[in-house]
C-alpha positions in Angstrom: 146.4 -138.2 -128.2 146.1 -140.3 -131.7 147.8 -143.6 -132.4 146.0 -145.0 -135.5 148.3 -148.0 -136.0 149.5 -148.8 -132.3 148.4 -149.4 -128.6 150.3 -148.7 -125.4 151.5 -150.2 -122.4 150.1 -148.3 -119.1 152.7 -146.4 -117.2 150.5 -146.5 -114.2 153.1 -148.0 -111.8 155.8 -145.5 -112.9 153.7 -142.3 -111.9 154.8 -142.0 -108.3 158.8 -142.2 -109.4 157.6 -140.2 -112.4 156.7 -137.2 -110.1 159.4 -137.5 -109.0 161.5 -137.3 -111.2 159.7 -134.4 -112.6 159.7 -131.9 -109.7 163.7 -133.0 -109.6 164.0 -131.0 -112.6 161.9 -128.5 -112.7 163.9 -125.1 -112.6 162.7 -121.7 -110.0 160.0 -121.1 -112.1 157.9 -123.9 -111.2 156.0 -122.0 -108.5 154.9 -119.4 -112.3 151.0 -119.7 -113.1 150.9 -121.4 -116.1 148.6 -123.5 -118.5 148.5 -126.1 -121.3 145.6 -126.8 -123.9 145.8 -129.8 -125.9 143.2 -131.6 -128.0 141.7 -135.0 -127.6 138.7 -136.6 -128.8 135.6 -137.3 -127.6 135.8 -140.4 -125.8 139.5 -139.8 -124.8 137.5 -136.9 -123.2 135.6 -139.7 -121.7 138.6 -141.3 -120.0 139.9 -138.3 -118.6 136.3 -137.7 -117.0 135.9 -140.9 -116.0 132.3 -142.6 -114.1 130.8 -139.5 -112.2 133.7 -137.3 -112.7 136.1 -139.4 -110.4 139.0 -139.7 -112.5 139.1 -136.1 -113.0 138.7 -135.4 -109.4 141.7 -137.9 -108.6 143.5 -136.2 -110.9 142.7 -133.0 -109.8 143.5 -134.0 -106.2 147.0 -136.3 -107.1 148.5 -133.2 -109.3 147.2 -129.9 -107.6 146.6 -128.5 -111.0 143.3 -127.6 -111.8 141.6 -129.5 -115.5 138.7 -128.3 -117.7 137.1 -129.7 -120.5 135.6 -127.8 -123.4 131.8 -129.0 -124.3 130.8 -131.9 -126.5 129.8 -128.8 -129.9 133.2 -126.9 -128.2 135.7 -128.1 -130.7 138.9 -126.3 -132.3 138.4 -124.9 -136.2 138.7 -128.3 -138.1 138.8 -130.9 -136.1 136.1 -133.0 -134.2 138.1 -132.6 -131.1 137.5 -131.2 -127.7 139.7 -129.4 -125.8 141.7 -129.9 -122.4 143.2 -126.7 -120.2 145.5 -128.0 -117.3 146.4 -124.8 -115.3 148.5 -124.4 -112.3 152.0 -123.8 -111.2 154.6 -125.9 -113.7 155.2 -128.9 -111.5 151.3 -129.4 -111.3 150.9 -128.8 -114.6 153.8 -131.2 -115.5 152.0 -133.7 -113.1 148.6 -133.4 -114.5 149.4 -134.3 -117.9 151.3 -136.9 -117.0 148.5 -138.7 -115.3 146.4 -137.7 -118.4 148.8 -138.7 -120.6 148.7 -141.9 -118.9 145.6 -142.9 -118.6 145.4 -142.2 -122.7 147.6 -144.8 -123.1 146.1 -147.3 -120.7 143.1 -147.1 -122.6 144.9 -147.5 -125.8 146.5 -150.5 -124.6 143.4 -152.4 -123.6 141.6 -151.4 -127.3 144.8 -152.7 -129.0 145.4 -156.0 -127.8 148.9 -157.0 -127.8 150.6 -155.0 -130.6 152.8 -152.4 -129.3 154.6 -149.6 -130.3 155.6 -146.9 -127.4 154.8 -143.8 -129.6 152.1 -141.2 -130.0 150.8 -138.1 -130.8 149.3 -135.6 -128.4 148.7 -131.8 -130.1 149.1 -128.6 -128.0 147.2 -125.7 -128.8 150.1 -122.8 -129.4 149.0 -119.1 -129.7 150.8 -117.7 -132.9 152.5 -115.1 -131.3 154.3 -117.3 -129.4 156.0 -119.9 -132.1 158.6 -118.0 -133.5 160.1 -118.3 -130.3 159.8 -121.8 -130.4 160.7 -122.5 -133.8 163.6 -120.0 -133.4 166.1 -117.9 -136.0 166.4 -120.6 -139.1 164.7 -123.7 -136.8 167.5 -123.7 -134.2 165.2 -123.8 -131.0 163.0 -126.3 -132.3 165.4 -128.7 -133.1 167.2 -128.1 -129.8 163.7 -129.1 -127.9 164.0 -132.0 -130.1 167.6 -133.5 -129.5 166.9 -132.5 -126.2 163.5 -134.5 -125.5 163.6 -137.2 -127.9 160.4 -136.4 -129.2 159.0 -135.6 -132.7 158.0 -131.7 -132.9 155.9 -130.2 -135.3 154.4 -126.6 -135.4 151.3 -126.8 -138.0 150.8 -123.5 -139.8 147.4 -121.5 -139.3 144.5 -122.8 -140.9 143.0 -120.1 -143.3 140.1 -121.3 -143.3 139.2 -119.9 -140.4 138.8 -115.7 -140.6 141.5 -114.4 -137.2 142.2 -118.2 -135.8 145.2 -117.2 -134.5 146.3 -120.3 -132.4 148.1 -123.7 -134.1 149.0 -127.3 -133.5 152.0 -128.3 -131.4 152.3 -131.9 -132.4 154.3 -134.1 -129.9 154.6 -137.2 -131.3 157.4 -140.0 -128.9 157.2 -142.6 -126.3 155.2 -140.8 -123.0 158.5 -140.0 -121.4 160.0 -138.7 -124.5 156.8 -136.5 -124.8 156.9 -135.1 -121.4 160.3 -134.0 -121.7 159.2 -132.1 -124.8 156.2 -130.9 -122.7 157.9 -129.3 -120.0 160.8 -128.0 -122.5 158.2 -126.5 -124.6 156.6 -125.2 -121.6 158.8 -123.2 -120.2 159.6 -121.7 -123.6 156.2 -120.4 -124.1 156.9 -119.0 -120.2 159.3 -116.4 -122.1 156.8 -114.6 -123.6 154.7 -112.3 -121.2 151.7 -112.4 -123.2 151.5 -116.4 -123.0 149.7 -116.0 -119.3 146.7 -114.1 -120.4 146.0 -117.4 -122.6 144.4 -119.1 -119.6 141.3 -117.0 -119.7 140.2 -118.0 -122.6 140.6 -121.5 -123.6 137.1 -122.8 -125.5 135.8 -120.1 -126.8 136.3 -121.1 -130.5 132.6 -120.6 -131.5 133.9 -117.2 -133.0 136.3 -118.4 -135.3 133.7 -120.2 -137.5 134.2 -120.3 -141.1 132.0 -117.4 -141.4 133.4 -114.6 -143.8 130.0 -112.7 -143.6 126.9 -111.9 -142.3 125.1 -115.2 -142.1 124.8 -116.6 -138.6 125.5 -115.3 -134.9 128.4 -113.5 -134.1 129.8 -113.3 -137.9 133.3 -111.5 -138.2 133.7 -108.5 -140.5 137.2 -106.9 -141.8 137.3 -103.8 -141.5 140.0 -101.3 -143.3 143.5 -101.1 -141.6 143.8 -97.7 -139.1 147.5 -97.5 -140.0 150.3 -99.6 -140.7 150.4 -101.4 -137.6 147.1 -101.3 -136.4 143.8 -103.0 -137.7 140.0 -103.4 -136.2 137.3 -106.1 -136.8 133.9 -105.7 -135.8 132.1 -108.8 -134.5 128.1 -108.9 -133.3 126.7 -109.7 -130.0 123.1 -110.2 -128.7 121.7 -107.1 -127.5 120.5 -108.8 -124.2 124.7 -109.7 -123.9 125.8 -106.6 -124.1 125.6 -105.8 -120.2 128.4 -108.5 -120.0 130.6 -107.1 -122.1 130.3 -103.9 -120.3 129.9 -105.2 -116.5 128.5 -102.1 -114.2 130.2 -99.4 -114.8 132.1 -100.5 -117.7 134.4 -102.5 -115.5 134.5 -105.4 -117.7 135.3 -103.6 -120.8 137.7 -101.4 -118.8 139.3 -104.6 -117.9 139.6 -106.1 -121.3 141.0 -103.3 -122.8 143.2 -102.5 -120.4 144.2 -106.5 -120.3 144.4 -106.6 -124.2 145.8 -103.3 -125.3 142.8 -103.1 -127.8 140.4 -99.9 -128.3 136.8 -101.5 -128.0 133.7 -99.4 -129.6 130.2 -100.9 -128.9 127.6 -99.3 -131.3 124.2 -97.7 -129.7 121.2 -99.0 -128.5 119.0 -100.0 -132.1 122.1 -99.8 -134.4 122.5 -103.8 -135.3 124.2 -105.8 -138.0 121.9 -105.7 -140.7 118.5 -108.6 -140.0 119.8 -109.4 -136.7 119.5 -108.1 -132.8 123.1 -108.1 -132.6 125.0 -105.1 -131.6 128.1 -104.1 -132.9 131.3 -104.3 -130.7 134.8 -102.9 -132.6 138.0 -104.0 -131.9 141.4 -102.0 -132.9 144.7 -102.9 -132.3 147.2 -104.9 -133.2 146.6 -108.1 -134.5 147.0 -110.0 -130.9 145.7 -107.5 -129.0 142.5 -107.7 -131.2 143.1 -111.4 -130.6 142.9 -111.3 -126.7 139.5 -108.7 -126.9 138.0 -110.6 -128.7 138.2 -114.0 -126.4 137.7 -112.1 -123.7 134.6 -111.0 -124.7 133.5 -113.7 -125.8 134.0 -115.7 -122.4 131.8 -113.2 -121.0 129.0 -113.8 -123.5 129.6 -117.8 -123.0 129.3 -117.9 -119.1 126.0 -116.9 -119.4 124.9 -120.6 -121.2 127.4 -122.5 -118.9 125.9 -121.1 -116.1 122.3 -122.4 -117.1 124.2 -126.5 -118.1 
């Protein structure tokens, strides 16, 4: 959440009628599985973390929803900013963020002094696929979210500096209650695509979108030449050592992920590398988001293995 220019008045006391208010309105799908990923920095991170995890852990307990952080070098493609996943049904969901939201501004508020002006910005990570239903035929869905909500929204476009980053900015910018209206309208649009669900498997693993176009460094990302008109394939690298992740015993895990993903997945033998490295070659084919989907999903495999050792 950024507000250069302006601090916030705590909506602590509100929260109870707040939760209120929100399960009151949330429609039959609230019991759905669903997530949100948004971006704050690192000590916002802080705040939501709070002394020996507690505030998390409140949160955690208050909302039902369950709220992971992305590491301190875990940051998305051009910004210095960490990453938040709130997953559970909608109304925890709802109620998660609005405890995180609140805190945010609580803390603003005391850094500020007595300046205030009740509007900010908070930025939800959006896969691609699903904006144009948000932005809708000629911007009318968009600007329905925001006569409806009150809020400020603002879909960024994809940053090409980043070879296949295929997620953008949401930017939220209101007063909190004006922002959680646009939260939970926005939500349950993204709900209407069936591939938004699979998104909660892989929320930090943005190390392979580096701007890498070649080569140099680990798990570089290479274009390869389209299959046909609709389908493509990219080729990334993996350790060797890694490679029993990707496939799991008895090729489960790449059973799973292609089967989850849509994608064809080729991993080259044992001694054929990418040229002066130990890295295997794993390529993907399919369409553009099913390549997408692989491709996290592998590399969530390769990452548990350093999260398990922190």
């Amino acid at each position: 959440m950024e507000a250069p220019d302006s601090s916030y008045v705590s909506s602590q006391d509100g929260s109870p009628k707040r939760s209120d208010q929100l399960k009151s309105s949330i429609p039959e799908s609230g019991e759905t599985f669903t997530h949100i990923r948004f971006l704050v920095s690192n000590s916002e991170a802080g705040s939501v973390i709070g002394k020996g995890g507690t505030t998390i852990t409140d949160f955690q307990s208050e909302s039902g929803a369950r709220i992971q952080l992305s590491r301190t070098h875990e940051l998305f493609p051009g910004t210095g900013d960490r990453i938040i996943m709130v997953s559970g049904n909608v109304e925890e969901v709802l109620n998660a963020m609005y405890l995180i939201l609140s805190k945010l501004l609580s803390e603003m508020k005391k850094e500020g002094g007595h300046e205030v002006e009740a509007r900010s910005r908070v930025r939800m990570i959006v896969p691609n696929g699903s904006c144009g239903g948000l932005i809708g035929k000629g911007g009318s869905n968009i600007k329905s979210l925001i006569e409806a909500s009150g809020a400020g929204i603002k879909i960024s476009p994809l940053d090409a500096n980043y070879y296949r980053l295929s997620d953008r900015l949401l930017m939220i910018t209101g007063s909190l209650d004006e922002q959680m209206e646009a939260i939970k309208l926005v939500l349950h649009k993204l709900l209407e695509d069936p591939h938004y669900p699979h998104y909660v498997n892989v929320p930090f693993s943005y190390a392979a979108y580096g701007p890498n176009f070649g080569p140099n460094g680990a798990r570089g990302q290479f274009p390869n030449n389209k299959d046909d008109q609709n389908n493509s394939s990219v080729t990334i690298g993996i350790p060797d050592d890694h490679i029993g992740l990707v496939l799991g015993r008895g090729g489960r895990n790449i059973t799973e992920i292609s089967q989850v993903s849509g994608a064809r997945i080729k991993i080259s033998d044992r001694g054929d590398f990418i040229s002066g490295t130990n890295e295997r070659k794993v390529t993907i084919t399919g369409s553009q988001r099913a390549i997408r989907t692989a491709e996290d999903m592998i590399m969530q495999k390769v990452n548990s293995v350093s999260e398990g050792m922190n």
